[in-house]
C-alpha positions as CSV (number, residue, x, y, z in Angstrom):
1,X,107.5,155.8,74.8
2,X,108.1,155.9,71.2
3,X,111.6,157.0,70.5
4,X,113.3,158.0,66.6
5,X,116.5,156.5,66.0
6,X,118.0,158.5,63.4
7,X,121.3,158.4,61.1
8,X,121.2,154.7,61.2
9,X,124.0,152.9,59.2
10,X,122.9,151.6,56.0
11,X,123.1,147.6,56.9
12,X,121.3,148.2,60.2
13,X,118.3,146.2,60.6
14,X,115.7,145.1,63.2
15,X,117.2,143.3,65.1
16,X,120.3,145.1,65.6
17,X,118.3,147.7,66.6
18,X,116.2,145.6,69.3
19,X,119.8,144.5,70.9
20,X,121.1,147.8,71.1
21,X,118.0,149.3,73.1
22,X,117.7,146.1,75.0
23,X,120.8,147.3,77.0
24,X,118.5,149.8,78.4
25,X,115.3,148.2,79.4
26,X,112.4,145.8,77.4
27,X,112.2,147.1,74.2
28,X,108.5,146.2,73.3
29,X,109.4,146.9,69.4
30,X,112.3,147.7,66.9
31,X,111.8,148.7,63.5
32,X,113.8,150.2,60.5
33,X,112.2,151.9,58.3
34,X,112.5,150.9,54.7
35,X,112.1,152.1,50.8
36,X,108.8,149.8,49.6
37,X,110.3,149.8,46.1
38,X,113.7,148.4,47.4
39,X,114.0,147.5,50.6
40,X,116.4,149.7,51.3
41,X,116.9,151.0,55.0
42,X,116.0,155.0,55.0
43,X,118.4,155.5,57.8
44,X,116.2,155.7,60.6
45,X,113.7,154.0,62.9
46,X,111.5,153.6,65.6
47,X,111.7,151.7,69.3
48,X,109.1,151.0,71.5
49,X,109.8,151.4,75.6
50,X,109.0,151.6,78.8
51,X,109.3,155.5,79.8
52,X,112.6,154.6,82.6
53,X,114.0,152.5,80.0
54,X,113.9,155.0,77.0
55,X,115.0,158.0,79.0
56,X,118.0,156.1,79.8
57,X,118.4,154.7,76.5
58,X,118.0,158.4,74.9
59,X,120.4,159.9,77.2
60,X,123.0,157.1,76.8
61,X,122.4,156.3,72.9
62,X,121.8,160.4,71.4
63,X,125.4,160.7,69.8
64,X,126.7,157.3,70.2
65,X,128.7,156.2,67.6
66,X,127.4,152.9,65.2
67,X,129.8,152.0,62.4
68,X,131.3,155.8,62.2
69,X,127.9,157.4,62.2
70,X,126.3,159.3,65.4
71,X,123.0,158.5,66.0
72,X,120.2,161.0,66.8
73,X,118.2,159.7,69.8
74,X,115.0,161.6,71.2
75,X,111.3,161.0,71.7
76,X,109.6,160.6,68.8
77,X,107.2,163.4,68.3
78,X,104.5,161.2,66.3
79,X,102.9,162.1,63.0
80,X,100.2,164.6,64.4
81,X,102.7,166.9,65.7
């Protein structure tokens, strides 16, 4: 399952990402997207999971707090929808 991370703290990247899912379950990928001109984290991103593992890691992770910020966890709805 695809899920969107959203409201990400500016300095997260990857990989922090990855660990934070993993507590949940394989995470298959992890990525923040980014500004091409600067590299510059738009505040959101994708993982990659196992359906168990991102159910739990949605219902866990939606509202958590990372560096003061709550994230927004939820199935990604995908570009065609």
């Amino acid at each position: 399952m695809d899920i969107y991370v959203g409201n990400l703290p500016w300095k997260v990247d990857d990989k922090d990402l990855d660990e934070l899912f993993s507590q949940y379950g394989e995470v298959s990928s992890a990525k923040v997207i980014k500004y091409k001109d600067s590299n510059r984290s738009k505040g959101f991103g994708f993982v990659e999971m196992d359906d168990d593992s991102a159910a739990k890691a949605i219902e866990a992770l939606e509202g958590f707090e990372l560096e003061g910020r709550p994230l927004k966890v939820n199935q990604s709805r995908g570009k065609d929808n």
